[in-house]
GUPA-900358 format. One record per atom (N, C-alpha, C): residue in three letters; x, y, z negated. Coordinates in steps of 0.2 Angstrom, whole numbers, plus 5000, padded with zeros to 4 digits. Layout:
ALAXYZ ...
This chain:
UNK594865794496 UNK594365754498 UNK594565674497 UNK595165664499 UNK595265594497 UNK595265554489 UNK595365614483 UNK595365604477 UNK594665604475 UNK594265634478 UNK593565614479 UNK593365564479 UNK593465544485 UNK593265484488 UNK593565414482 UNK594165434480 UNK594365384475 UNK594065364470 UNK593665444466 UNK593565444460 UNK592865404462 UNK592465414466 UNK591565364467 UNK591765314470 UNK592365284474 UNK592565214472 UNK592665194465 UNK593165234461 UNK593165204454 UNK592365204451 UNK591965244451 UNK591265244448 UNK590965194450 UNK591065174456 UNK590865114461 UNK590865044457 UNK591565044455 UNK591764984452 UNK591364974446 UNK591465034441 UNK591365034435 UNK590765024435 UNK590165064439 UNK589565044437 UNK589464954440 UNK589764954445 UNK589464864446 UNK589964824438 UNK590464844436 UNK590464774431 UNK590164794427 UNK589864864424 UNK589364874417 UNK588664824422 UNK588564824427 UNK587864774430 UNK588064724429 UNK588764714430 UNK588864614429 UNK588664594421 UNK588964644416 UNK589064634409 UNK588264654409 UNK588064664410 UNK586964674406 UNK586964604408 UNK586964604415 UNK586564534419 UNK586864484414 UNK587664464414 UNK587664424412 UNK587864404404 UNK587464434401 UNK587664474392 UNK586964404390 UNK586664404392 UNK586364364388 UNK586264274389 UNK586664264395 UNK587064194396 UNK587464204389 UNK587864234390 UNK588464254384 UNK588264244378 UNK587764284376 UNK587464284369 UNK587264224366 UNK586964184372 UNK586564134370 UNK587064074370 UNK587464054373 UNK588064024373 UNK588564054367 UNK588564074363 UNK588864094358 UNK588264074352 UNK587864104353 UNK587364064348 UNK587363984347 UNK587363964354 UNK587363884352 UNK588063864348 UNK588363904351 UNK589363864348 UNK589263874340 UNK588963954339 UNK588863944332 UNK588563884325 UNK587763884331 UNK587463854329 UNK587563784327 UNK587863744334 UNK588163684335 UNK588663694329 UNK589063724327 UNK589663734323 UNK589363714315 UNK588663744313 UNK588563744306 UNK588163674308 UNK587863664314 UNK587563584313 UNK587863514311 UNK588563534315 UNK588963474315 UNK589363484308 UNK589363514305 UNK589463524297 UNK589063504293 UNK588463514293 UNK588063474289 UNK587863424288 UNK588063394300 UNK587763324300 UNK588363254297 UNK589063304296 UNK589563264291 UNK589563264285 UNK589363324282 UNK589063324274 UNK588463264273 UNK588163264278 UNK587563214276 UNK587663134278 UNK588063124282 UNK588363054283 UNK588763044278 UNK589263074276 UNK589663074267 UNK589263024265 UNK588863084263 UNK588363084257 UNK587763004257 UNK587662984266 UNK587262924266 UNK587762854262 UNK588462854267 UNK588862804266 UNK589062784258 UNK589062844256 UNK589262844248 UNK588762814245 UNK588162844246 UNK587762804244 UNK587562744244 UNK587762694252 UNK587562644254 UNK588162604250 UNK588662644247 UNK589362624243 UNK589762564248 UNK589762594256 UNK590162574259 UNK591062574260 UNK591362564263 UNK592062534262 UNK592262634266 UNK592762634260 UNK592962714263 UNK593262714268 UNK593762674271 UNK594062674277 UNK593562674284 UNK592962614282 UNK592462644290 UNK591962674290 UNK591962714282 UNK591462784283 UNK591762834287 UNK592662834283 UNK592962904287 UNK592862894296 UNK593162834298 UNK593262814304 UNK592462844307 UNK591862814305 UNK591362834308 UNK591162904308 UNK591262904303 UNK591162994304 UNK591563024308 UNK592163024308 UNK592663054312 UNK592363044319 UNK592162984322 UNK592062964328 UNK591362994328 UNK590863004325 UNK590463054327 UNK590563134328 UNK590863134323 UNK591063214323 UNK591363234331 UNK591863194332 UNK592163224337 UNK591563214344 UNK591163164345 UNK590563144350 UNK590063214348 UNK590063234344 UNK589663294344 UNK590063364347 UNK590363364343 UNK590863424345 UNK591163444355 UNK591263364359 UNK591163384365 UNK590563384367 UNK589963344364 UNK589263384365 UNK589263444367 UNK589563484362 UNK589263554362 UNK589963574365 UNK590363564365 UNK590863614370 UNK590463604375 UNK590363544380 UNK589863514387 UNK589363594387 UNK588863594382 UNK588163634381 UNK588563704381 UNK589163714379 UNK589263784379 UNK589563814384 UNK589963764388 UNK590063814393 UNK589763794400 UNK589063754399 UNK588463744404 UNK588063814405 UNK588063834398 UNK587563904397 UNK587763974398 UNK588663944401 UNK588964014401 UNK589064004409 UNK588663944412 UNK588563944419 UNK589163904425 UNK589463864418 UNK589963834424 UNK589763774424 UNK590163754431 UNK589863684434 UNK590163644429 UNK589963564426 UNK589963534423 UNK590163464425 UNK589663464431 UNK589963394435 UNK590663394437 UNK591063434439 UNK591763444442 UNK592163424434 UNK591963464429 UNK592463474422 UNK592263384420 UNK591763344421 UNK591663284419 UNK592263244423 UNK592163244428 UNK592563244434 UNK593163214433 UNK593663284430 UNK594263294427 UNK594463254422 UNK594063274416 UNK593863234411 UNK593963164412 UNK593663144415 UNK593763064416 UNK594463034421 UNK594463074425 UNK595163044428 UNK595763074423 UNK595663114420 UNK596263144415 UNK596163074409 UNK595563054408 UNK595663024401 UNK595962944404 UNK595762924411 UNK595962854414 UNK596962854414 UNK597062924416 UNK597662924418 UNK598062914410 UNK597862954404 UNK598062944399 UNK597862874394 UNK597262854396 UNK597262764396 UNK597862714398 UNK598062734404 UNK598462674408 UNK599462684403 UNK599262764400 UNK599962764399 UNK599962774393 UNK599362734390 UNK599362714382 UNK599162644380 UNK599062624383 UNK598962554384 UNK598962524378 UNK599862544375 UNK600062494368 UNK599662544362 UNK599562604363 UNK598962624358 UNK598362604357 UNK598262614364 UNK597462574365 UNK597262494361 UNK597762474361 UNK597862384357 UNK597762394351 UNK598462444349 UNK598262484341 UNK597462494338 UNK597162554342 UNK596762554341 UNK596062514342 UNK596262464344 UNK595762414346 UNK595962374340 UNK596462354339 UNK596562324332 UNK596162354326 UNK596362424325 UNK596062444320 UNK595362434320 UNK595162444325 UNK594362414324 UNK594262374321 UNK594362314322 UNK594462254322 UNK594562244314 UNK595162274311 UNK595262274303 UNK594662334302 UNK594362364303 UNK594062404298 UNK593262364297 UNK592962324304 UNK592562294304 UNK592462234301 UNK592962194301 UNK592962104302 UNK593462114291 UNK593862184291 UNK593962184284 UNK594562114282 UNK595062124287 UNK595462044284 UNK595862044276 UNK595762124273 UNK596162164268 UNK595762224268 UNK595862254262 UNK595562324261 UNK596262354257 UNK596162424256 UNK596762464252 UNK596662434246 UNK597362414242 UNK597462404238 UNK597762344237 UNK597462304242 UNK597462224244 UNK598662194244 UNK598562154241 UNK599362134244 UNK599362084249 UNK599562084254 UNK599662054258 UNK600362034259 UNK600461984264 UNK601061964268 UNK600661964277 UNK601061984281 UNK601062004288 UNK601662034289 UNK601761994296 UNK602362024301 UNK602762024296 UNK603161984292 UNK603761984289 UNK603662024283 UNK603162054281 UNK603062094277 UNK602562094271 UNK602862094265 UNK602662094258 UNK602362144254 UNK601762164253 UNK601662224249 UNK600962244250 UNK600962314246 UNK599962324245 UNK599962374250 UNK599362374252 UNK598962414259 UNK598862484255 UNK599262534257 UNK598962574254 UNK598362634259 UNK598562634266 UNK598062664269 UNK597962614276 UNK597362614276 UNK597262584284 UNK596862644290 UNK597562674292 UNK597362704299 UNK597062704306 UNK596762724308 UNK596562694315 UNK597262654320 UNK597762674322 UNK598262644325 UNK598762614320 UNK598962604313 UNK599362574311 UNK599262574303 UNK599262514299 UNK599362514293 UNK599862514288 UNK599862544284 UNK600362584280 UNK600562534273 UNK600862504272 UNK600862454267 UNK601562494261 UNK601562464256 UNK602062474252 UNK602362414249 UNK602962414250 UNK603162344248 UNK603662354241 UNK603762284237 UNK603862324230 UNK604462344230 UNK605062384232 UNK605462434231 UNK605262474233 UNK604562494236 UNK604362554234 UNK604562624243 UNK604762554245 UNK604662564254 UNK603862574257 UNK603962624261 UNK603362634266 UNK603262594272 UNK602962524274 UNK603062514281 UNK602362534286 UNK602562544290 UNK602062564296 UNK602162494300 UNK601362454301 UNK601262404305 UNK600662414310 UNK601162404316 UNK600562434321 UNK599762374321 UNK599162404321 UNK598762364319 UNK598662314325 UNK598862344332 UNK598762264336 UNK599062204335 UNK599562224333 UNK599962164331 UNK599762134323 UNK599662174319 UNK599262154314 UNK598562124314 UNK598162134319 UNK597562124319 UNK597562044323 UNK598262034330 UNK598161974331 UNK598561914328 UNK598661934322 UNK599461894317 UNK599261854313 UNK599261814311 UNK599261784302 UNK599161834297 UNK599061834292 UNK599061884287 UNK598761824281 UNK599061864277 UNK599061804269 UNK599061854265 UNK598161874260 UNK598161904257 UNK597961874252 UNK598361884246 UNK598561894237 UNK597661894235 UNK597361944235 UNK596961984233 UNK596461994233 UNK596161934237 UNK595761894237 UNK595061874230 UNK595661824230 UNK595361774226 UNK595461794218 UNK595861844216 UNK595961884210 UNK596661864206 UNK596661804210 UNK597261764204 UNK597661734209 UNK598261694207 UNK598761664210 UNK599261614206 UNK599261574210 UNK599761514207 UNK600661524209 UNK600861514202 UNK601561514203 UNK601761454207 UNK602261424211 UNK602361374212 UNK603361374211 UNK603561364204 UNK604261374201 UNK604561294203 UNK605161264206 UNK605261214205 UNK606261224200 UNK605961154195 UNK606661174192 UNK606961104192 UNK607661104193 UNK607861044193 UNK608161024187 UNK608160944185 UNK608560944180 UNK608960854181 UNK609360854175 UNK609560804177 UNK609360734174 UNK609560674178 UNK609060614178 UNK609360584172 UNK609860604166 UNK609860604160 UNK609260624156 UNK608660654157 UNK608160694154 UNK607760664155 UNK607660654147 UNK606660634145 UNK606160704149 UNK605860654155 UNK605560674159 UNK604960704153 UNK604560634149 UNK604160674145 UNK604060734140 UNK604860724138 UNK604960794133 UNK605160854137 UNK605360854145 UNK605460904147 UNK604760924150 UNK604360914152 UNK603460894153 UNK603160934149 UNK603360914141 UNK602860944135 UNK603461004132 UNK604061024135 UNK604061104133 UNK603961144138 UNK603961124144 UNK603561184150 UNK602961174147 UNK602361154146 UNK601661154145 UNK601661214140 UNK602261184135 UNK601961214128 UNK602161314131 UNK603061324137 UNK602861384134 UNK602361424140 UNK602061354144 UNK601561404149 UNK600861414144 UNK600661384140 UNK600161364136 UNK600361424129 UNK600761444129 UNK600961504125 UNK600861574128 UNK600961584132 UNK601061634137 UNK600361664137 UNK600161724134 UNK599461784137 UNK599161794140 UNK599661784146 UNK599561794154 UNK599461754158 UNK599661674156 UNK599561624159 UNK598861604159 UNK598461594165 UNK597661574163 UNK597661504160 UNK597061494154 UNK596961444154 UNK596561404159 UNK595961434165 UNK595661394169 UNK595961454175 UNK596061414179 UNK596361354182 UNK596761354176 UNK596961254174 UNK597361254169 UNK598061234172 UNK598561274169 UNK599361244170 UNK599561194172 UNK599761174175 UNK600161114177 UNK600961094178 UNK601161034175 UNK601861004178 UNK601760964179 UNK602360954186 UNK602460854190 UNK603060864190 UNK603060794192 UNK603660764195 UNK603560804203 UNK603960834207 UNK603860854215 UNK604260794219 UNK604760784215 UNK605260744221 UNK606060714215 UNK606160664218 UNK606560634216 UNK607260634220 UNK607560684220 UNK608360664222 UNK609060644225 UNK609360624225 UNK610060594224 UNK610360604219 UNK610260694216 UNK610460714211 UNK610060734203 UNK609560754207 UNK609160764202 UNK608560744199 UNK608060774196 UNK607560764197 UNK607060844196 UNK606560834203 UNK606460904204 UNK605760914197 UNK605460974197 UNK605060954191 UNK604561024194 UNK603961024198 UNK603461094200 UNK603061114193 UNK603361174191 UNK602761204187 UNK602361264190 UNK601761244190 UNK601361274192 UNK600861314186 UNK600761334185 UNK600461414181 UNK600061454183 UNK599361484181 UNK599161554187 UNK599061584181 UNK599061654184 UNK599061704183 UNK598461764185 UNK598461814183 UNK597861874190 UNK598661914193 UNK598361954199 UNK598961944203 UNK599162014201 UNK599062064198 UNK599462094194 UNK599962074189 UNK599862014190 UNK600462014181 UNK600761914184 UNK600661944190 UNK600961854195 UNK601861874194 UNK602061944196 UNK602961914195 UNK603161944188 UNK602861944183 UNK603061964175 UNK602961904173 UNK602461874175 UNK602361784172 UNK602961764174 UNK602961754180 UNK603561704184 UNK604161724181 UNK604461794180 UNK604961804174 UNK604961774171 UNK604661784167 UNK604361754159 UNK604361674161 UNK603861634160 UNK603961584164 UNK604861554165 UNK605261574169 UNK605861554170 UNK606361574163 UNK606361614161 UNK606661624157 UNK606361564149 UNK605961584149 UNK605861554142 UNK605661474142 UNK605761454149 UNK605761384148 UNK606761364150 UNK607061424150 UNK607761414150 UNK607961394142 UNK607761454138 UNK607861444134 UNK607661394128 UNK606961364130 UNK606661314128 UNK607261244128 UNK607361244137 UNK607861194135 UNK608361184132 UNK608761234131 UNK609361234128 UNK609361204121 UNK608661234119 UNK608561234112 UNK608361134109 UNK608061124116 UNK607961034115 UNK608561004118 UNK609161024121 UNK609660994122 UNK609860974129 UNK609261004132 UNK609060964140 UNK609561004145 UNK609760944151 UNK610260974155 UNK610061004162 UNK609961044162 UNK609661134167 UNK609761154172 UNK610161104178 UNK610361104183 UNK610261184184 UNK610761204189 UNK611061274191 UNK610361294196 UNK610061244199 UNK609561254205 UNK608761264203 UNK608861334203 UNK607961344201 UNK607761404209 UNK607161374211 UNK606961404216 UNK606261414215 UNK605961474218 UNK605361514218 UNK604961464226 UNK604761404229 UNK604161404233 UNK603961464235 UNK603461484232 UNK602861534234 UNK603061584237 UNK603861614238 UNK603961664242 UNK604161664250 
């Protein structure tokens, strides 16, 4: 008798969850259609922002950003949408949601800066990739600018990571600009020297040189005069690819130059511009 009684309890059970599943099979189905559906949306509507940005031949760094930042505003759209339609309260998970995201705001704070930085360079553009800059102690070209930190390459071919809030509230001095750059080489020589003949061999070997622009046109002065010597600034431009191949060049061949006119080449030759 008891085994009886068990087995139409178990029947009991059974029939009420196949009623729970019919009743609730079509919340389900249709909540799974949206995820679907929302799924191939939110892939097209990326394909189709690409495809605007490219077109509008916008900066690739705040296409991605913008897209990324819609994709992901869509994507909790439809999580929200999908588990509404599978019947759970929402107000409470918003609830969570925002005091979880507060609580992860106050203990990110120096990211938050980052990423407010980033903004700031992807928007206002103080450098794009490619660009050489100098920032925060650091020399070299922008090879990626990420939302929290930019990734520079400096020329021994080191990786540096600069967090963008600090970058964003910094100096920076970009090369890359303007297309071109001036040397500024000071060479010193001695107050035995015909200033004018050492004058017309630097001209002549900057005025030789391939790489040396003729406009802006070359220039040498007098910088400064002394106790010992006399300082003499050669100034040269260049485009800023071929700015420390000049500058070698440049120093070397007006070494040589001199020797060959007899001039005396003081030991002290210094790069300004760095």
């Amino acid at each position: 008798m008891e085994v009886k009684q068990n087995f139409f309890s178990l029947d009991n059970y059974t029939d009420g969850f196949l009623k729970t599943i019919i009743d609730y099979s079509p919340k389900l189905i249709s909540a799974f259609l949206i995820l679907f559906i929302g799924i191939y949306f939110i892939r097209w509507i990326k394909r189709l922002v690409k495809k605007i940005m490219i077109k509008r031949d916008l900066d690739p760094t705040l296409s991605k950003f913008i897209a990324d930042i819609l994709i992901w505003v869509l994507r909790v759209l439809l999580f929200v949408s999908f588990i509404s339609k599978l019947g759970i309260e929402t107000s409470s998970f918003v609830a969570i949601l925002g005091a979880a995201g507060l609580a992860v705001g106050l203990s990110l704070q120096g990211s938050l800066s980052n990423f407010a930085g980033g903004m700031l360079i992807i928007v206002f553009k103080p450098f794009r990739v490619g660009d050489t800059i100098e920032a925060q102690g650091v020399i070299g070209t922008v090879s990626e600018i990420q939302i929290f930190v930019t990734n520079i390459i400096t020329a021994n071919n080191q990786t540096v990571f600069v967090p963008n809030g600090i970058l964003s509230n910094g100096i920076i001095t970009n090369f890359s600009v303007a297309g071109i750059r001036r040397m500024d080489l000071v060479f010193s020589l001695s107050y035995a020297t015909d200033i004018k003949v050492a004058k017309d061999v630097v001209m002549e070997v900057m005025k030789s040189h391939s790489k040396v622009l003729k406009s802006p046109e070359p220039i040498v002065l007098v910088r400064d005069l002394t106790e010992n010597a006399v300082h003499l600034a050669i100034r040269p431009w260049s485009k800023n690819e071929d700015f420390g191949q000049v500058s070698s060049d440049i120093l070397e061949q007006c070494k040589t130059a001199f020797d060959e006119k007899g001039i005396v080449f003081q030991p002290f030759v210094r790069d300004i511009g760095k």
